[in-house]
Backbone as CSV, one residue per row, in Angstrom:
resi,resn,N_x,N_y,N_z,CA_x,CA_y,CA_z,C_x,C_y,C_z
1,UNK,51.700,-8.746,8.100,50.922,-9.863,7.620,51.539,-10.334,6.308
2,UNK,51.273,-11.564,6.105,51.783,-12.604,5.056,51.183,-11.288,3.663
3,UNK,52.031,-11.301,2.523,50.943,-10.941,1.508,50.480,-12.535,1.026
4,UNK,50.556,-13.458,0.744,49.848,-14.402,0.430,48.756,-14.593,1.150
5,UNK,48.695,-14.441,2.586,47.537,-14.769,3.240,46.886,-13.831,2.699
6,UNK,47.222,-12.411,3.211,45.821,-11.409,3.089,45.394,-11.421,0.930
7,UNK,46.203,-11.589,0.424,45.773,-12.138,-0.916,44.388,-13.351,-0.791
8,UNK,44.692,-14.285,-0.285,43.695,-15.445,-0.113,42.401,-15.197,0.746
9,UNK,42.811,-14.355,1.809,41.541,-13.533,2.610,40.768,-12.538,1.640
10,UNK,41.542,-11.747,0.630,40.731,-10.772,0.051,40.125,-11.893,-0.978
11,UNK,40.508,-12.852,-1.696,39.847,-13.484,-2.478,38.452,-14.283,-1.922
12,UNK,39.032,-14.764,-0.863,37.586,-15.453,0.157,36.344,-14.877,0.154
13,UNK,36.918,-13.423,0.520,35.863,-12.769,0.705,34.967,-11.795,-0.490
14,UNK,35.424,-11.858,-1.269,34.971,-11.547,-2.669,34.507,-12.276,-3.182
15,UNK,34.999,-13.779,-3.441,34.243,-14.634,-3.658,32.765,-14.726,-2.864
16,UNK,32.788,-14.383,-1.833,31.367,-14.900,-0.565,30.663,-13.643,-1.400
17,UNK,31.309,-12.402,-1.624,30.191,-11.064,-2.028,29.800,-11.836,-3.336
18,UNK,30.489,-11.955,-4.147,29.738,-12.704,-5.034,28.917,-13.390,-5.136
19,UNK,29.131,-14.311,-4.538,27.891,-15.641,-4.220,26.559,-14.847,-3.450
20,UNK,26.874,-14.046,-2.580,25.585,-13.598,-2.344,24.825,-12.253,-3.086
21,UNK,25.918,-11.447,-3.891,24.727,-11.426,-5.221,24.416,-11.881,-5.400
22,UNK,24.880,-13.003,-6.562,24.230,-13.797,-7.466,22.886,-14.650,-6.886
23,UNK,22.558,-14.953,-5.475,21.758,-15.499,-5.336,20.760,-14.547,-4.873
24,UNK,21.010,-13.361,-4.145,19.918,-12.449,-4.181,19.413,-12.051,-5.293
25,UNK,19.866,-12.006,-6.296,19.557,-11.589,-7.575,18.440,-12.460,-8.433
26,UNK,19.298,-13.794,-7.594,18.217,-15.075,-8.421,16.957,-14.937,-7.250
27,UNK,16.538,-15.024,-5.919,15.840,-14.824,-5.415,14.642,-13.591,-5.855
28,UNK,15.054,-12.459,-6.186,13.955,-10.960,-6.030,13.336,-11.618,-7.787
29,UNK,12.087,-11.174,-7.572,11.180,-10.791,-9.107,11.736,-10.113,-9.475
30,UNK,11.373,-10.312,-11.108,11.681,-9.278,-11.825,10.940,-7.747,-11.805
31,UNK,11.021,-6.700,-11.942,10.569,-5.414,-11.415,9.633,-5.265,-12.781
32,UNK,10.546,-5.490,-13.771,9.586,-5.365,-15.037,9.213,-6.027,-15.861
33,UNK,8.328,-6.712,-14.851,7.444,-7.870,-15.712,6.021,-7.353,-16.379
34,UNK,5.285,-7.501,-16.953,4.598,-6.496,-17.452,3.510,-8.064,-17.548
35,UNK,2.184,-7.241,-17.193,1.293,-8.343,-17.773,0.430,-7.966,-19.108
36,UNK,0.131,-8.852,-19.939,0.214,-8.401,-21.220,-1.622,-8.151,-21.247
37,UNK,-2.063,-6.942,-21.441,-3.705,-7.081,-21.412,-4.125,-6.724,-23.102
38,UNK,-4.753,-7.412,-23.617,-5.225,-7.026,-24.995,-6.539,-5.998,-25.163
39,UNK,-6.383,-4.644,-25.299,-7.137,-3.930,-25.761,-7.830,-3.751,-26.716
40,UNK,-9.263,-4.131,-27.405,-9.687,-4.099,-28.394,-9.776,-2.772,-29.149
41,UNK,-10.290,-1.614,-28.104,-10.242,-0.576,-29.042,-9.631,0.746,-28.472
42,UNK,-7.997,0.522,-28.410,-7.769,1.573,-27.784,-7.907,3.101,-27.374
43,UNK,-8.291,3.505,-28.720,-8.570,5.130,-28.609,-10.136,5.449,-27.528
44,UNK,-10.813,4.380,-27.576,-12.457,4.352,-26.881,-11.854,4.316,-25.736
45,UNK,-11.332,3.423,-25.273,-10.595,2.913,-23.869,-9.900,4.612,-22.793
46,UNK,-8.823,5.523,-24.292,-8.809,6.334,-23.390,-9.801,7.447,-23.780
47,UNK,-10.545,7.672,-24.708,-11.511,8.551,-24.206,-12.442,7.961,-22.931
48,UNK,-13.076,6.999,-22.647,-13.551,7.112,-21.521,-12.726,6.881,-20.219
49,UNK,-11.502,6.921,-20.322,-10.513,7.337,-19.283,-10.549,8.691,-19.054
50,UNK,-10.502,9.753,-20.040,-10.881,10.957,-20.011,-11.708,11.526,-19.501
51,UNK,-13.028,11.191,-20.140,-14.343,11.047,-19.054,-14.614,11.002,-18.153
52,UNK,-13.949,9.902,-17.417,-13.692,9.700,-15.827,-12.513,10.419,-15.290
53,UNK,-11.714,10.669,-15.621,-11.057,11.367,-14.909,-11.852,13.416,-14.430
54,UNK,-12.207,13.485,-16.305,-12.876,14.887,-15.611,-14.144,15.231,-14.876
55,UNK,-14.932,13.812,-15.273,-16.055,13.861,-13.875,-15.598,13.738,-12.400
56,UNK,-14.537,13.380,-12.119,-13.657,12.861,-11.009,-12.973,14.683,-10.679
57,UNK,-12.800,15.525,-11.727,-12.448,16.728,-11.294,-13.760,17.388,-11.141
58,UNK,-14.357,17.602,-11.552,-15.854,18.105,-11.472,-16.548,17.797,-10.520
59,UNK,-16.472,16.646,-9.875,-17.211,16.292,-8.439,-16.549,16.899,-7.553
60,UNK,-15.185,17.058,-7.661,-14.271,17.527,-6.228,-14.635,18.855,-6.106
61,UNK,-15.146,19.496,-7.159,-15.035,21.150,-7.402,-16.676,21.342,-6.618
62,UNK,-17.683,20.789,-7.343,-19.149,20.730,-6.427,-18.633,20.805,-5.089
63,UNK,-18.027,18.991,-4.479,-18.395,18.924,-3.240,-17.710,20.074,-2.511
64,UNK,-16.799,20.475,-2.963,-16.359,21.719,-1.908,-17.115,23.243,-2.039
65,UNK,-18.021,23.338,-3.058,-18.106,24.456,-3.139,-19.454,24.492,-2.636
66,UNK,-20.375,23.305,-2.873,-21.419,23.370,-1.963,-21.941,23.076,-0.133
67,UNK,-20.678,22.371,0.355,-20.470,21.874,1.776,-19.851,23.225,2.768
68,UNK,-20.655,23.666,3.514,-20.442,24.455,4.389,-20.143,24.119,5.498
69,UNK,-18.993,24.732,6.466,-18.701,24.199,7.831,-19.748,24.695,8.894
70,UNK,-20.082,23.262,9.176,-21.393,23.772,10.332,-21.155,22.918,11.762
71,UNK,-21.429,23.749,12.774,-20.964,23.724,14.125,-22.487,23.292,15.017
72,UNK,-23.601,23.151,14.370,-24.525,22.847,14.891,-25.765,24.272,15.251
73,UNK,-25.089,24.771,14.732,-25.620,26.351,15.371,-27.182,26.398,14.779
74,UNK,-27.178,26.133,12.852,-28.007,26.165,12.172,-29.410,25.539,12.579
75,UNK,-28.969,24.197,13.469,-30.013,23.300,13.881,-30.475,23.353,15.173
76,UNK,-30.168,24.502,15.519,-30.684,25.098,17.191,-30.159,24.265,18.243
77,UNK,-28.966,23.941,17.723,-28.339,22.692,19.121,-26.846,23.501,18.902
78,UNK,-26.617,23.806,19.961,-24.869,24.363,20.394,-24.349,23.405,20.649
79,UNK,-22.749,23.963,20.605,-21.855,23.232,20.718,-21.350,22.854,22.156
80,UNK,-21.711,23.780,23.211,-21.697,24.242,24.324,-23.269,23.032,25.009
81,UNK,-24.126,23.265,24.244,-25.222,21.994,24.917,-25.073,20.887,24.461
82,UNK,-23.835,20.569,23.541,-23.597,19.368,23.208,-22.737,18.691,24.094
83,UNK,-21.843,19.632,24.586,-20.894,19.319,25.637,-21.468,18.989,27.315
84,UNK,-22.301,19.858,27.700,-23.058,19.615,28.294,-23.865,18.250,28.402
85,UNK,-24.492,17.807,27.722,-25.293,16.511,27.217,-24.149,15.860,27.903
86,UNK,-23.218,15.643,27.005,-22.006,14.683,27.113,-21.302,14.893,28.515
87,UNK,-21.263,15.465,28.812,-20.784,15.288,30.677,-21.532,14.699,31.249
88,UNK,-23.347,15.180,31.111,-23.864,15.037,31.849,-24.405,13.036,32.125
89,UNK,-24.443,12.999,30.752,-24.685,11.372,30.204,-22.969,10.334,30.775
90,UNK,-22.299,11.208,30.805,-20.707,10.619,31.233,-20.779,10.171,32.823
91,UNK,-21.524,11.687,33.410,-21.611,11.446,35.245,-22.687,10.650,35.240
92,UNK,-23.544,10.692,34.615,-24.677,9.509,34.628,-24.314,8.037,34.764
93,UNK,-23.834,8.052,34.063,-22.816,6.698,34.096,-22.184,6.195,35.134
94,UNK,-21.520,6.865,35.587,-20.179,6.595,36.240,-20.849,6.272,37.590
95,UNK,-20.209,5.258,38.230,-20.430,4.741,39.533,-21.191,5.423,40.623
96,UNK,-20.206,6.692,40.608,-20.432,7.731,42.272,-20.860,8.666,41.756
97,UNK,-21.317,8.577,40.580,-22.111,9.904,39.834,-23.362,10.663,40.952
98,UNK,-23.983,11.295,40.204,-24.919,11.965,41.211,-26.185,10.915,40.720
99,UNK,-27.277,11.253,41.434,-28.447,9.857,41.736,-28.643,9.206,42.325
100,UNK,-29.189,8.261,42.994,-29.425,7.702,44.348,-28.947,6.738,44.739
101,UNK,-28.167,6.666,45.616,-27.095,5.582,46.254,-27.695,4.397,46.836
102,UNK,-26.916,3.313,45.840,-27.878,2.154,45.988,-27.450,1.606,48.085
103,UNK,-27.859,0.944,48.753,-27.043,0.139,50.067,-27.132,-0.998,49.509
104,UNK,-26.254,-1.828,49.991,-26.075,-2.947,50.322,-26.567,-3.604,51.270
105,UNK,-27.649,-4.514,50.745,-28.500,-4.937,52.403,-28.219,-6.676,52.209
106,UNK,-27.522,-6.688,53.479,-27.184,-8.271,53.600,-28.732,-9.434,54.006
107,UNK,-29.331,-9.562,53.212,-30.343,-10.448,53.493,-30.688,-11.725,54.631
108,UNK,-29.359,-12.147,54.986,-29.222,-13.140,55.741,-29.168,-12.477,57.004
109,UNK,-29.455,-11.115,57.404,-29.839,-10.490,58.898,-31.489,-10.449,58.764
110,UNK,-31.795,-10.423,58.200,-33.101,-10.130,58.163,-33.778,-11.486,58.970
């Protein structure tokens, strides 16, 4: 190959990488744009950030320590007659379930 050509090909194409930085670059936001909020009294601001955060640890610690895993047992309903129920309400349902089979009576013999 020519070196002049592939000289003018490598420039082409460096030039094009260029150009499409520069315009992706102009396209994206800036990452660190900051919006400016005026705090009147900062030190109050993070003590009751504080506040909330350790009531926010203090609730997590309750709810787990007072919530017990319960299977239904406590409330005289099994898990086993729950399942039950639920089949039984499922075949209930269902078309060809068990219960009384409707006919089809063509009226226009009558």
């Amino acid at each position: 190959m020519n070196p002049g050509i592939s000289f003018r090909i490598f420039a082409f194409v460096s030039a094009i990488v260029v150009c499409c930085v520069l315009t992706s670059e102009a396209q994206m936001p800036s990452r660190y744009k900051r919006s400016i909020v005026e705090i009147d009294n900062p030190k109050e601001t993070l003590q009751v950030l504080g506040e909330l955060a350790q009531r926010i640890l203090e609730a997590e610690g309750i709810s787990n320590e007072k919530r017990g895993l319960d299977f239904g047992l406590s409330r005289g309903f099994s898990g086993s007659q729950a399942a039950k129920h639920l089949m039984g309400m499922s075949a209930a349902s269902f078309a060809n379930g068990p219960g009384r089979k409707r006919r089809f009576v063509d009226e226009s013999n009558q």
